[in-house]
N, C-alpha and C positions, 0 to 999 in steps of 0.2 A: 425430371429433377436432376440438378449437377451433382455430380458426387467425387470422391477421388477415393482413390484406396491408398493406405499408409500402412505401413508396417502390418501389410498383412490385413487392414482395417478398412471399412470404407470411411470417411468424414466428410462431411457437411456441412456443420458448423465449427468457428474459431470463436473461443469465449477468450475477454482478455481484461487482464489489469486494467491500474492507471498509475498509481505511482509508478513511478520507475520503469514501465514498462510503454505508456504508449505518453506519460510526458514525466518531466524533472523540474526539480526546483531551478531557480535561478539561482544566480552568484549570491554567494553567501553574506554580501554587504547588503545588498537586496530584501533578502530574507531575516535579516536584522533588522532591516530600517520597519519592514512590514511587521513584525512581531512587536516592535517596538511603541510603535504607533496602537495596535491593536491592545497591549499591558496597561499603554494609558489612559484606552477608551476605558479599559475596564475599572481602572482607577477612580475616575472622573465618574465612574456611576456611582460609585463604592462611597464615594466620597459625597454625591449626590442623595443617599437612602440612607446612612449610617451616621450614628453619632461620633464625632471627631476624634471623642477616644478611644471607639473602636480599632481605630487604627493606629500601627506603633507611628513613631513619629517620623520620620523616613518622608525622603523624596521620590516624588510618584516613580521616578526610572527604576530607585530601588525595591518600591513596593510591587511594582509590574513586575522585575524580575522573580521576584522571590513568591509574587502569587503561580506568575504562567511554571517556576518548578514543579510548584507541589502541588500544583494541577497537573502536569503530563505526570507526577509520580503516582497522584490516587488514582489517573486513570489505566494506570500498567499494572498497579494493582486491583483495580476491580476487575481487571478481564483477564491476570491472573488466575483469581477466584474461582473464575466462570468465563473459561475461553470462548466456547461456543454464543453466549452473549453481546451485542454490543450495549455498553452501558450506556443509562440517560446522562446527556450531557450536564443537564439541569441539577441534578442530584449529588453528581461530581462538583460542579460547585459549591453546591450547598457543602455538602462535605469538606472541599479544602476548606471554604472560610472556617467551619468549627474547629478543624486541625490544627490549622495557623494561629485560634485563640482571637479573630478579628469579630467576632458573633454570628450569632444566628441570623440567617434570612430565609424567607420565604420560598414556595416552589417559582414563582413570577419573578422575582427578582433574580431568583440564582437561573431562569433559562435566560432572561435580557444581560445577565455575565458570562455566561458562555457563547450566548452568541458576541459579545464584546469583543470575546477571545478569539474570534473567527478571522482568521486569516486567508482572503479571498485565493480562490483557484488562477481566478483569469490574471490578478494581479503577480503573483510568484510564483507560476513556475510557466514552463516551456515545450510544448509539444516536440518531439524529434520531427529530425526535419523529414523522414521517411513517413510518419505516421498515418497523416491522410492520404498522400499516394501509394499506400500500403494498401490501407482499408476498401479505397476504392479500387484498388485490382482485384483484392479478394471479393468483392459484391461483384464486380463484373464477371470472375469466373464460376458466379453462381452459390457462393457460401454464405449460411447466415451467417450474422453476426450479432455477439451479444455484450455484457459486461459483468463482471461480479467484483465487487472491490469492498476492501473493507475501513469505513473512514467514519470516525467520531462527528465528524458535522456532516452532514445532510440533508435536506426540506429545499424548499425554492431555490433559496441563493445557490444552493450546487448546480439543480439544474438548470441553472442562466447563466453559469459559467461553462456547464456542458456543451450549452444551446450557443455561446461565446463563441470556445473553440470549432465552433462547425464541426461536433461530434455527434448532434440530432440528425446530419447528414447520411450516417452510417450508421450509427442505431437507434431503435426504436426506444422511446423513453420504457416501453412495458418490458422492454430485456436488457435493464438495466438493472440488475440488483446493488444498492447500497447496504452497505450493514444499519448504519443510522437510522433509516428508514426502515428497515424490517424488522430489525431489532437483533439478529443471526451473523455470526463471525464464522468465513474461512477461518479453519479445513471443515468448518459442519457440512454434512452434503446437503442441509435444507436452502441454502444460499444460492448454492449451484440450480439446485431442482428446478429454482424460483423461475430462474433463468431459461434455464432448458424445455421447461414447463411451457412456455411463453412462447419459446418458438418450435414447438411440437416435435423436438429429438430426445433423442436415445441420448444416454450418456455415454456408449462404445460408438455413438455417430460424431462424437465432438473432442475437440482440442482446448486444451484449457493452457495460454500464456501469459507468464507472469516473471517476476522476480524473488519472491518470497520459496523457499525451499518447506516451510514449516507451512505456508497456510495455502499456495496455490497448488506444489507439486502435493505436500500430501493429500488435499483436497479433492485433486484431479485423480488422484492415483486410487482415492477410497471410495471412489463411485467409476470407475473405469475410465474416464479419460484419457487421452492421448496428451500427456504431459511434458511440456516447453516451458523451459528456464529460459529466462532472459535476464543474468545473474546484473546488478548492479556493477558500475565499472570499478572500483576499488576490490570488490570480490572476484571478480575475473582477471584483474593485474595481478592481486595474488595466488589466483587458480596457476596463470601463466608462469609465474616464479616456480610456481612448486611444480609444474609440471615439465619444465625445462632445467630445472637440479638434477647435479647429477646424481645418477641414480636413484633422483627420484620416482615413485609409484603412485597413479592415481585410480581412484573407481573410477571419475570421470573423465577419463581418458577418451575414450572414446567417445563423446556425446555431443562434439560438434569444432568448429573453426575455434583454433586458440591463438589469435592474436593480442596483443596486451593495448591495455586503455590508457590512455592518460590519467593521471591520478585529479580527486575530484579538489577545489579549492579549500582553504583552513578550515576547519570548522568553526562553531564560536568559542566563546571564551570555555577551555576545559573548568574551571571550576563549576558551570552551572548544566554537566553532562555526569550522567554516571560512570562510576571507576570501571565497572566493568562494561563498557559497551564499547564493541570491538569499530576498528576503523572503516569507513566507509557507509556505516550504518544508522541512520538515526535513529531519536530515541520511541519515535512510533513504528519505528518498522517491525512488520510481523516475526521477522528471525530474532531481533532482541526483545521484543514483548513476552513472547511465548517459548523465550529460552528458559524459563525456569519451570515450566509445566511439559513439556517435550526435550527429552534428554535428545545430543550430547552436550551441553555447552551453548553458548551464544555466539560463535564462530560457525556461519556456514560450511564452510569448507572441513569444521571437523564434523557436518553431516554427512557429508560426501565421504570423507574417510572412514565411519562408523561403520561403511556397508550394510549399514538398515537400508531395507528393500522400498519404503516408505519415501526415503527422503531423494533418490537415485529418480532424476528425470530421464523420461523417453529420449528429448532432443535438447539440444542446447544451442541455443540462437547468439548472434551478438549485435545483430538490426533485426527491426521490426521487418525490413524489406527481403531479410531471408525465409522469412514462410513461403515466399514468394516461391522458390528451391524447392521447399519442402511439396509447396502445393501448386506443380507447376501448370498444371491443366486438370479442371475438373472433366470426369466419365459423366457420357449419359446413360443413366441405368436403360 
């Protein structure tokens, strides 16, 4: 068996994101046109199963908009409630239409609106360019490899955009934890387990990398893993600012190369974002969903500044290609 020893550790296995860590949305006009299309499938069903007056009088762009809100808004609040959960998507439907006042519908209708509202993997977003020549050095020097991510759609269509990107290449569909599919949200350690379980390690045998401070590092860090930040590029342009001020002080000073990113493109239109969700963040990501149930704030960086021991990664990467560094030859026991 390959092994490597890190900080003192042996590892094994590297468990890893997906958003933001081994792919990215595409260009923000992109990612418009595809939400947009997807607001009017939902529409056009709505419109399909429902009495005409159910719905205000409004043009379907209008009505897409104003459903796909207060659908990501009941779904921040139901895993508020209950972070450790991921909620059914189905129910959150049903739920927004009674909110918004359009009526009641069924458990069959409201999962054929959620999935309406599904916005394909393969279609919007973009694997880094490191990602699979990453992967594959790490399996040739002998390291499993696994997934845990935590995402509101899940079933088939994921895994066929998994199976798309030639990520069935490097792992195995049964160490792949979805939240959607299990039902379980990072930072719970049952998600992790799921994972580790599947490919027969320890959790002091494994590396857990991500982007989320709130759901991967604490995650990793409350079952013992060897925790790797791979902050988004808007949060590390701003790590970079404040760590090259003068006189400025960081905890994360030391946790890895601080060159600065380029910043990411516009966002969409600010009126249909919350006032408080800080830049570079969207509105699913695990630092602002679960900023109001894990103090300090919805600003990564005033995690790192908090000096909770909790939120402080082992390492901090800025390419997927740098574990490569970290794990530069595995030992044979």
């Amino acid at each position: 068996m390959r092994l490597l020893l890190v900080k003192g550790r042996i590892i094994r296995c590297v468990l890893f994101d997906l958003g933001d860590t081994l792919w990215y949305r595409k260009d923000q006009e992109t990612w418009r046109r595809l939400e947009f299309a997807a607001n009017c499938q939902a529409i056009a069903l709505l419109r399909m199963h429902l009495e005409s007056c159910s719905l205000p009088d409004q043009d379907d762009v209008t009505l897409g908009r104003s459903l796909r809100v207060a659908f990501d808004a009941q779904t921040r609040a139901r895993i508020r409630r209950d972070p450790s959960h991921e909620p059914d998507g189905a129910e959150i439907a049903m739920e927004t239409l009674a909110q918004l006042g359009w009526g009641q519908i069924d458990r069959q209708l409201g999962a054929a609106l959620f999935e309406a509202l599904r916005v394909r993997i393969i279609d919007s977003r973009l694997l880094y360019d490191d990602a699979l020549s990453t992967l594959a050095e790490l399996r040739r020097r002998g390291f499993l490899l696994g997934v845990v991510t935590n995402r509101l759609w899940g079933g088939p269509p994921f895994q066929e955009d998994l199976r798309a990107f030639g990520l069935f290449e490097y792992f195995d569909p049964a160490t792949i934890a979805i939240s959607a599919d299990l039902g379980v949200r990072k930072p719970d350690p049952a998600i992790f387990l799921h994972t580790l379980r599947a490919l027969n390690v320890s959790p002091t045998e494994a590396a857990m990398v991500g982007d989320s401070l709130r759901s991967d590092i604490v995650g990793a860090k409350r079952l013992g893993l060897l925790a790797i930040w791979k902050p988004k590029p808007r949060v590390r342009e701003a790590l970079q600012a404040r760590l090259v001020a003068p006189g400025a002080t960081s905890a994360s000073a030391s946790l890895g190369h601080q060159e600065a990113f380029a910043p990411p493109s516009a966002v969409s239109a600010a009126s249909d974002l919350p006032p408080d969700l800080p830049p570079g963040l969207h509105v699913t990501d695990d630092d602002y969903v679960l900023s109001t149930v894990q103090g300090p704030g919805s600003d990564p960086l005033a995690l790192l500044a908090s000096n909770l021991e909790e939120y402080k990664p082992d390492l901090m990467i800025e390419h997927l290609s740098d574990l490569l560094e970290i794990f530069p030859k595995a030992g044979e026991l």
